[in-house]
N, C-alpha and C positions, 0 to 999 in steps of 0.2 A: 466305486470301481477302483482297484489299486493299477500303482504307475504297471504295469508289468503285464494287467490283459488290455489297459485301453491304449498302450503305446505299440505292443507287441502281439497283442491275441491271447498270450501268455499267463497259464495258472502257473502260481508259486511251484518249481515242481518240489517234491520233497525232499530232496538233499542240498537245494540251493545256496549256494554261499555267496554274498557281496567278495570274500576275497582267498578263491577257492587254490588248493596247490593245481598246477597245470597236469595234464594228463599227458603218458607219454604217446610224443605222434608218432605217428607206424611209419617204419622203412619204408623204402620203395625196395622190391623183391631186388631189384640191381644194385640197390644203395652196399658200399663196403660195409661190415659188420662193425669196422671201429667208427663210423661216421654218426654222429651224432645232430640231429635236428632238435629246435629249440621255439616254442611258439614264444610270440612275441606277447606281453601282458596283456596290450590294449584286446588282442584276439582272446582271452581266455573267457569262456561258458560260463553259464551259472555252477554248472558242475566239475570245469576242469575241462571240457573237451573246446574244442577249437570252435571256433562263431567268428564271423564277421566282424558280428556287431556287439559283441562279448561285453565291451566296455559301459556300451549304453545300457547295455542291460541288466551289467549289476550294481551301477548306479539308480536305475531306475529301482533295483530289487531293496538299496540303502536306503531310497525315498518314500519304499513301502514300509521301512522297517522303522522308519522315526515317526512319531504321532505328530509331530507338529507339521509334516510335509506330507501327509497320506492320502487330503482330500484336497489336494489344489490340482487343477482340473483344465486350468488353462496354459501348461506349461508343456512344453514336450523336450525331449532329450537325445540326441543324435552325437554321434562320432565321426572326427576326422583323426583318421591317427589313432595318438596318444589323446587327443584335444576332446574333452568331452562340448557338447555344442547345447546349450540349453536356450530355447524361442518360446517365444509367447507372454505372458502377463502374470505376474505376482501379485497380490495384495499392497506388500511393503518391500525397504529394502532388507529391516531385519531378517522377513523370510529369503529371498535371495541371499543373502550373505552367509545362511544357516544352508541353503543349498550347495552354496558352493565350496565351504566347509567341507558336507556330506561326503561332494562329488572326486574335490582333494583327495578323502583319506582314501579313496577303492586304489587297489594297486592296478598301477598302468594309465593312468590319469595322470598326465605330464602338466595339462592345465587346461582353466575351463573357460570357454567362452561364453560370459555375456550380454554382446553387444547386439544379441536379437529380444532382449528381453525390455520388456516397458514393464514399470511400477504405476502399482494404485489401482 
């Protein structure tokens, strides 16, 4: 089962990008026409649209996308912010360190927290 339906519920959908352009957000009907709104990265979708949880989940979409992080099973992935938050248990620290790599390059990942993760 990939990071993306056992973290989220989530099939791959088919346009999904680890590091998508944003979509533009809608005015509000009052907003002035020169005003310009701007999502912030950690918020950006798989697709570009607005999410919550935007970040963790095109991280988690990175860690579907690399074979050597596709079947670890005991790690989960959450967002504070910009701060991607990875819990749980790895193998080694090589694979942590290739995750946190991973979770660096998604834009809008300011930095990653490991301090819930045990090795071995």
């Amino acid at each position: 089962m990939g990071w993306l339906k056992r973290l989220f519920g989530l099939e791959k959908p088919q346009n999904a990008q680890v590091n998508p352009a944003p979509q533009a957000v809608p005015q509000a009907a009052t907003a002035a026409p020169t005003a310009t709104q701007s999502m912030p990265p950690e918020r950006i979708g798989l697709n570009g649209e607005y999410d919550q949880s935007g970040l963790a989940k095109r991280v988690a979409l990175a860690f579907d996308q690399d074979q050597q992080l596709d079947d670890i099973d005991t790690l989960w992935v959450a967002q504070t912010g910009g701060t991607v938050v990875l819990k749980g248990k790895v193998p080694s620290q090589e694979i942590l360190n290739k995750m946190v790599s991973v979770a660096r390059a998604v834009n809008g990942a300011t930095e990653v927290d490991t301090a819930q993760v045990q090795i071995g």
